[in-house]
C-alpha positions as CSV (number, residue, x, y, z in Angstrom):
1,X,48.7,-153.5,75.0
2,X,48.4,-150.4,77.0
3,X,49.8,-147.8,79.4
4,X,47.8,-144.6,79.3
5,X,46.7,-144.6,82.8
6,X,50.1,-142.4,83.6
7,X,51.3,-139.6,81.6
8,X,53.6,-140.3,79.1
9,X,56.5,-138.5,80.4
10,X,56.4,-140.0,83.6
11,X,56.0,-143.4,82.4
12,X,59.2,-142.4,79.9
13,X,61.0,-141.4,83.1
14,X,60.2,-144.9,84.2
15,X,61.4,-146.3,81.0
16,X,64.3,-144.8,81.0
17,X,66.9,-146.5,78.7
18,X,69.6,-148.0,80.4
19,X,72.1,-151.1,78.9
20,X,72.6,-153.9,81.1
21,X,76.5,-154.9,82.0
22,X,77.0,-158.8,81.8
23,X,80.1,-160.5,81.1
24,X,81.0,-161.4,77.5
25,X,80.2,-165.0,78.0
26,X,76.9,-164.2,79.4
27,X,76.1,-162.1,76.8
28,X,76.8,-164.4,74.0
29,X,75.0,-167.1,75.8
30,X,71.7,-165.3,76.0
31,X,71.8,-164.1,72.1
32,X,72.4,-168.2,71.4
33,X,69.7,-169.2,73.8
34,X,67.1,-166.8,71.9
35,X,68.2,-168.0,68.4
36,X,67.8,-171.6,69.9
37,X,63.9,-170.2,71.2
38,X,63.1,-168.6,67.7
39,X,64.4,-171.5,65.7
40,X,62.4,-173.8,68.1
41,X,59.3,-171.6,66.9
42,X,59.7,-171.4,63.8
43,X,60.5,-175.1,63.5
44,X,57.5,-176.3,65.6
45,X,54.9,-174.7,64.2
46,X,56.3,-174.8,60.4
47,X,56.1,-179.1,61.2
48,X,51.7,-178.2,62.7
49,X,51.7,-176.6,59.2
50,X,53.0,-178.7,57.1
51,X,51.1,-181.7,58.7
52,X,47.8,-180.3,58.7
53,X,48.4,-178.9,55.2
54,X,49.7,-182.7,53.9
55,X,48.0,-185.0,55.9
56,X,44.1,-185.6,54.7
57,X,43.3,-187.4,57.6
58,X,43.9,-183.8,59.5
59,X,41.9,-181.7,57.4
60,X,39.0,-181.0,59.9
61,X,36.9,-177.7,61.3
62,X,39.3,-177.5,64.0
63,X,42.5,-178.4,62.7
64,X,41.9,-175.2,60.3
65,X,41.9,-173.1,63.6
66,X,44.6,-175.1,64.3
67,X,46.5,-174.2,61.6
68,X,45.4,-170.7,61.9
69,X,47.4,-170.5,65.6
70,X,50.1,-172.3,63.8
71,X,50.3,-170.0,61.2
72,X,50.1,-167.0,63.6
73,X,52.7,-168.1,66.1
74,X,55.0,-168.5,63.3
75,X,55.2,-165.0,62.3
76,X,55.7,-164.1,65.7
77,X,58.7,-166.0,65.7
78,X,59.8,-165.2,62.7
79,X,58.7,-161.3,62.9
80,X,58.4,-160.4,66.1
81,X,60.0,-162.8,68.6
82,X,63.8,-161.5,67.7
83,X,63.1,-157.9,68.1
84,X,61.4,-158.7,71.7
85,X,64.8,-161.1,72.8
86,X,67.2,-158.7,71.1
87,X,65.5,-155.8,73.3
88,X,65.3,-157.7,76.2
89,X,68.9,-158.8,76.3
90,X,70.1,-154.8,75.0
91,X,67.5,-153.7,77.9
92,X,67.0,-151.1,75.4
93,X,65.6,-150.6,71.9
94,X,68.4,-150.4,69.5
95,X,66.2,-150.0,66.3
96,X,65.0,-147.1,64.9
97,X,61.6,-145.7,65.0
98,X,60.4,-146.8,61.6
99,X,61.4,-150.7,62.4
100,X,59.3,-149.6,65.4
101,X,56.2,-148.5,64.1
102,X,56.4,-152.1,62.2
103,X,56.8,-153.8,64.9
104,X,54.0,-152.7,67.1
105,X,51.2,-153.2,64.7
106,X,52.9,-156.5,63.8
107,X,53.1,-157.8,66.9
108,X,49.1,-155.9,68.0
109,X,47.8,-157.8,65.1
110,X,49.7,-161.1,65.8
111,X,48.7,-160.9,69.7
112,X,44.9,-160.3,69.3
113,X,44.7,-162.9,66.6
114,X,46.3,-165.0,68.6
115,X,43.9,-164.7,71.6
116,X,41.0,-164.9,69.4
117,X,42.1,-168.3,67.4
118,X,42.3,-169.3,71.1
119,X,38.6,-167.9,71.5
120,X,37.4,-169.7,68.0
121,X,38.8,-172.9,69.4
122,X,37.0,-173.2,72.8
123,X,33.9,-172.2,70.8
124,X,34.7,-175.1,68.3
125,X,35.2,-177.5,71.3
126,X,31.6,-176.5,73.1
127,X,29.6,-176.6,69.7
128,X,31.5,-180.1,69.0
129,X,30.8,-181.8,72.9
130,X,27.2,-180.2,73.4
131,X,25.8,-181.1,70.1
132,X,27.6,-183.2,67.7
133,X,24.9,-183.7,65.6
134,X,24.4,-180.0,64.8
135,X,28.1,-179.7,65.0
136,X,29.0,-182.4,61.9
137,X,25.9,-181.3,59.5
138,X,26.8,-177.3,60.0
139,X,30.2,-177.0,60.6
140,X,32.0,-177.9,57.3
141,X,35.9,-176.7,56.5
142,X,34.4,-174.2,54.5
143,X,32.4,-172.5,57.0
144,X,35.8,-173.0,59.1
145,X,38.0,-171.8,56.7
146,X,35.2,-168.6,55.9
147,X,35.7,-168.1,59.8
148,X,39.4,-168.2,60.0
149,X,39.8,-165.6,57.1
150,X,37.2,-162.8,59.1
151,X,39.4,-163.7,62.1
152,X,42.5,-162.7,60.1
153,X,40.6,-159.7,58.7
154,X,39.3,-158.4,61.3
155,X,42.2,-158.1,63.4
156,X,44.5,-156.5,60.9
157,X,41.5,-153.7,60.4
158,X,40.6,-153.3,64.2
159,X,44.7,-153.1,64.8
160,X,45.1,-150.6,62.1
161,X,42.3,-148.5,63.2
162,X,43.6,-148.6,66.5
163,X,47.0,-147.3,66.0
164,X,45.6,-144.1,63.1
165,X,43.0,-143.0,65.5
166,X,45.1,-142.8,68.5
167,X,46.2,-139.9,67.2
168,X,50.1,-138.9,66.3
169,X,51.6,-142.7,65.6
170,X,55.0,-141.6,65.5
171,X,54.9,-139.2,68.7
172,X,53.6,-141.9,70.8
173,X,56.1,-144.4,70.4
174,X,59.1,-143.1,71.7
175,X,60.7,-142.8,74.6
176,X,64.5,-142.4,74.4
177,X,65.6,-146.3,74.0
178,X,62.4,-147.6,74.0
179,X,59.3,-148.4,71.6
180,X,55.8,-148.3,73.5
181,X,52.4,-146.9,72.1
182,X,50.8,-145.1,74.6
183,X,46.8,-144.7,73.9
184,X,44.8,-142.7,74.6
185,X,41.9,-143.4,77.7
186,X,39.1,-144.1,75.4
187,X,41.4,-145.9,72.8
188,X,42.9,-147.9,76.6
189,X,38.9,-149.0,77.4
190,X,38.3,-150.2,73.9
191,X,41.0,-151.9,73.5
192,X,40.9,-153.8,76.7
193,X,37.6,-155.0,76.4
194,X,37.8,-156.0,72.8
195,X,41.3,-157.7,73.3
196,X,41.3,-159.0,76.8
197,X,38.0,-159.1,78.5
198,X,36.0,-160.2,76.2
199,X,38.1,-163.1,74.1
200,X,38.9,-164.1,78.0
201,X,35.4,-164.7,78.7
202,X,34.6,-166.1,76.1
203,X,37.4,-168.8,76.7
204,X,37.0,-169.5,80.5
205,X,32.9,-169.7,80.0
206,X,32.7,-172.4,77.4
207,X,35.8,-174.2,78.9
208,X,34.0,-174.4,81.7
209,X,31.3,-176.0,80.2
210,X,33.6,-177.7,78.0
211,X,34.6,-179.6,81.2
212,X,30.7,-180.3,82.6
213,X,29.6,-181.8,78.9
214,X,33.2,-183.9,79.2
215,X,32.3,-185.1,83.0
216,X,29.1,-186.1,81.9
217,X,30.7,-187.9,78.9
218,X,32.8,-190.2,81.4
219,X,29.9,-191.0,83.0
220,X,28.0,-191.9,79.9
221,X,31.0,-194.1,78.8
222,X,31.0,-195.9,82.0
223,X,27.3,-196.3,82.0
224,X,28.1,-198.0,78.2
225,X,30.9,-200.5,79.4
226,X,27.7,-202.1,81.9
227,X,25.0,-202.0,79.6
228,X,25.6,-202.0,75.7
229,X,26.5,-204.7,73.5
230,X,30.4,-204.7,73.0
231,X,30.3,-203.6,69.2
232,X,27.9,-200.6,70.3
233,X,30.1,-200.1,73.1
234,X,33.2,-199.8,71.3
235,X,32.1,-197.6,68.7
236,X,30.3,-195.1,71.3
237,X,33.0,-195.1,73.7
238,X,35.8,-194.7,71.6
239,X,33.7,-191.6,69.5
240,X,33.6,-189.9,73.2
241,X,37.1,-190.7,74.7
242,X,38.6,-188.9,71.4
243,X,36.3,-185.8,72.0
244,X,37.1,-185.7,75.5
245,X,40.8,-186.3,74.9
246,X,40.6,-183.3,71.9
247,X,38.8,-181.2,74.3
248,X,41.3,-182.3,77.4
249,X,44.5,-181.5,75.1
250,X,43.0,-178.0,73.4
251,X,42.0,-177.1,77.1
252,X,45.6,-177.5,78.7
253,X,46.7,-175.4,75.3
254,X,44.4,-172.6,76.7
255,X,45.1,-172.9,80.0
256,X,48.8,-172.2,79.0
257,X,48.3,-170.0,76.5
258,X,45.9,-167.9,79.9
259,X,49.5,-168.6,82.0
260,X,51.3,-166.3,79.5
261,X,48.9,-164.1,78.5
262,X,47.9,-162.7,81.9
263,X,51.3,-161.4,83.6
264,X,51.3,-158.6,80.5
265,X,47.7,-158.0,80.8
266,X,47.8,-157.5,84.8
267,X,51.1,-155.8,84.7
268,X,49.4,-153.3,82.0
269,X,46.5,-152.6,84.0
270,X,48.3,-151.9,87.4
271,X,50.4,-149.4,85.6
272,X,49.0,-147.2,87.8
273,X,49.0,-148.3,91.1
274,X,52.8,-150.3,90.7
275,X,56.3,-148.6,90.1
276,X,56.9,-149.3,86.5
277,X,59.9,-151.0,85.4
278,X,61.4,-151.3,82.1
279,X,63.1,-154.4,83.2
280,X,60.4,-155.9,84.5
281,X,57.3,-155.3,81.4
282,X,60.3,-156.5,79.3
283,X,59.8,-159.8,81.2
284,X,56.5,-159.8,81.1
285,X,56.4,-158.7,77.5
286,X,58.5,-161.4,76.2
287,X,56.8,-164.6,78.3
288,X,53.7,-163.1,76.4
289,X,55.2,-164.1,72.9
290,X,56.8,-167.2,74.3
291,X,53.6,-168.8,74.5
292,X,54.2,-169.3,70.3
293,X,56.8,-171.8,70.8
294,X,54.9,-173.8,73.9
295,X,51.8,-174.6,71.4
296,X,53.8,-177.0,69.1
297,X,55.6,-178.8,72.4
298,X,51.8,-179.8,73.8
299,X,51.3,-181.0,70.5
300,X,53.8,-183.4,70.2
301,X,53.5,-184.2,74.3
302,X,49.5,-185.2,74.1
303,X,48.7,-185.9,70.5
304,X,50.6,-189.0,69.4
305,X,49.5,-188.2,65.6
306,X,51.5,-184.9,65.7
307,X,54.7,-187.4,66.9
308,X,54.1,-189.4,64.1
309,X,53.5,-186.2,61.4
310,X,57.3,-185.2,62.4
311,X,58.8,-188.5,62.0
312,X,57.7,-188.7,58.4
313,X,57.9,-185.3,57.6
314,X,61.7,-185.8,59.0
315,X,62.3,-188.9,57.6
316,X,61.6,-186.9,54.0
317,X,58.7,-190.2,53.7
318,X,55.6,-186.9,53.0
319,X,57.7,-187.2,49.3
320,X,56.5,-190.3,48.5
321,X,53.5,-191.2,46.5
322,X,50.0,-191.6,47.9
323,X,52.2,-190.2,52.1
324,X,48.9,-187.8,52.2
325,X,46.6,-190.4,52.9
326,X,48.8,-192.4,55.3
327,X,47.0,-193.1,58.2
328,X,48.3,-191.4,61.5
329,X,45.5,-191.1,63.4
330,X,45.6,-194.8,64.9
């Protein structure tokens, strides 16, 4: 979320505004391939809401946090996502600097709650693989929901506090064309750690482990299949394959969500040592936000529940009496 390492007149110079020449047909064909993205995130998540909301059989810890990165790559789509495409295919910032203020904080407070549902979610996995026991009698959908809501908070206050101590808002914006906030250096340290280095670790610390608990769980299952009675065996093993198969889907959603995350982050923090291109953060800048409409495709590619959730919310069959406790989970 930063470029303060150069001055902000040279990286202006860098970002200098300049609208792209493409042939009509091109042109149109990118504004309809980036309605066809933000209706694709706006329609995938909306369908994650809407099932977790409906179905009872979804109403778990996890699924809240669940429906938290649901809820918060909707708005990206639906707040943020055009105004990145739009400026990417302009290569310039056509708005004024009102809709810009707006859209930075929008999109800070989007993008760090983002990373940090991401966070909460490898944290939900480790507690739920390393001790279930603890995990079941603590962690209720209260608690969850308690945690969700200090998540939300917490990044609308950090975000705002961000942007009013960083000194003139409106004077570091601008360049002519474009919309960046450049911070300040100590504003630039604080915000990387408490927005990249620390939510990363987090997530690539307890993933790891998240992997060592889920090896040992194979091993556990195949030590079941050769010396457990079949009920006992059935029951145990089928209680581990579904954590190890939550915590293998949720881990490739991290692991994607890392893949587009980074490129803005890196790009950011070699601002000073690389030629800075408008064209090319632009890039980088908008992968960053299409990571909101991968999350509902991995969803419907690994968890055959969230296949079934959009055939009867399609099908107009969530209407019918007594749909909520259909059960989709088998």
């Amino acid at each position: 979320m930063n470029l303060t390492e150069l001055n902000q007149s040279d990286i202006c110079e860098h970002f200098s505004c300049s609208k792209r020449s493409v042939s009509p047909a091109l042109y149109n064909l990118l504004y309809v391939g980036s309605a066809a993205v933000v209706l694709l995130t706006l329609c995938g998540n909306l369908l994650v809401i809407i099932s977790v909301f409906h179905f009872k059989q979804l109403h778990t810890p996890t699924n809240i946090l669940v429906l938290s990165l649901a809820v918060s790559d909707f708005l990206i789509g639906a707040l943020v996502m055009p105004s990145v495409l739009i400026w990417a295919i302009e290569s310039c910032w056509i708005f004024d600097t009102g809709y810009c203020i707006s859209f930075l904080i929008t999109g800070y407070i989007l993008t760090s709650l983002s990373i940090y549902n991401v966070a909460l979610i490898a944290v939900d996995r480790y507690l739920a693989l390393s001790n279930p026991f603890l995990y079941t009698n603590n962690i209720s959908r209260r608690t969850m929901s308690i945690v969700v809501i200090s998540n939300w908070f917490a990044s609308l206050l950090y975000n705002i506090l961000l942007c009013y101590f960083n000194g003139s808002f409106t004077s570091s914006i601008m360049c002519p064309g474009e919309c960046f906030l450049f911070l300040n250096e100590v504003w630039s340290a604080i915000d990387l750690v408490i927005t990249f280095i620390f939510p990363l670790s987090v997530i690539i610390i307890l993933y790891s482990r998240v992997f060592l608990i889920a090896k040992k769980h194979a091993t556990a299952i195949r030590e079941l299949n050769n010396h457990t009675r079949p009920q006992t065996q059935k029951i145990t093993s089928h209680s581990m394959k579904s954590e190890r198969k939550a915590a293998k889907v949720l881990g490739i959603l991290v692991s994607v969500f890392l893949i587009f995350l980074l490129p803005y982050y890196i790009y950011s923090l070699l601002g000073d040592v690389i030629e800075l291109q408008s064209e090319t953060f632009l890039k980088v800048f908008t992968v960053l936000y299409l990571n909101s409409t991968i999350n509902p495709v991995i969803y419907a590619l690994f968890y055959p529940w969230f296949r079934r959730c959009i055939k009867l919310i399609l099908t107009l069959k969530i209407f019918q009496t007594d749909s909520a406790i259909i059960n989709i989970l088998t």
